[in-house]
C-alpha positions in Angstrom: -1.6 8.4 1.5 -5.1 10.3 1.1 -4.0 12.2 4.2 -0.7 12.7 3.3 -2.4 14.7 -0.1 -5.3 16.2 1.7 -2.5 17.8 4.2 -0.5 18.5 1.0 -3.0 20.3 -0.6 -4.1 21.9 2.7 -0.5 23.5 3.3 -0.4 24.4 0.0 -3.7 27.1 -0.7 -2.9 27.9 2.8 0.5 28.9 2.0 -0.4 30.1 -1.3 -2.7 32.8 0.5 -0.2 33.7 2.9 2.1 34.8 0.4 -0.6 36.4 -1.8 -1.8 38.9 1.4 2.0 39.4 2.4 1.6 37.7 5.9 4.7 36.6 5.9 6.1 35.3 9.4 6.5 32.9 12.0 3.2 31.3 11.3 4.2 31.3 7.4 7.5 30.1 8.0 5.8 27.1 10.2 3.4 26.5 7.3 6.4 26.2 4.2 8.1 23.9 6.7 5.1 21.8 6.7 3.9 21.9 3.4 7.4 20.8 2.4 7.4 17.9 4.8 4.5 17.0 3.4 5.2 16.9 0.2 8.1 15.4 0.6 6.1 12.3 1.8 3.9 12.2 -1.6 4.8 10.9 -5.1 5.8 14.4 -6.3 9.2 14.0 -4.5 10.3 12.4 -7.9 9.6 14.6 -10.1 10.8 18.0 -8.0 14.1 16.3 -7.6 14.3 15.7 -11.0 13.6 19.2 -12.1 15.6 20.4 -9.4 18.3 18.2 -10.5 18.1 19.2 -14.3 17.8 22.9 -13.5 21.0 23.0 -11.6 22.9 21.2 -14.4 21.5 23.3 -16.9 22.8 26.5 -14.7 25.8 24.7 -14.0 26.4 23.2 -17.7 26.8 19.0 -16.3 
């Protein structure tokens, strides 16, 4: 688990920079794809797929 959030947090500022200096690319699109894996493995899951999940039935009015 302490892995999983270090890896997590390291996808994140790394992606986070990427997008802030407009390096967008293959090497960005690698990193979303792992920053997203990744957080898909922590604790957070839960709580993105519930606001996910209320967000599209607001927009959709469910």
């Amino acid at each position: 688990m302490a892995i999983t959030l270090s890896l997590v947090a390291l996808f994140g500022v790394l992606l986070a920079l990427l997008i802030r200096f407009k390096s967008l690319g293959i090497g960005a699109a690698l990193v979303a794809v792992l920053f997203g894996f990744y957080l898909a493995s922590t604790d957070a899951r839960h709580t993105i797929n519930d606001l996910t999940t209320a967000v599209t039935r607001t927009i959709t009015g469910h």
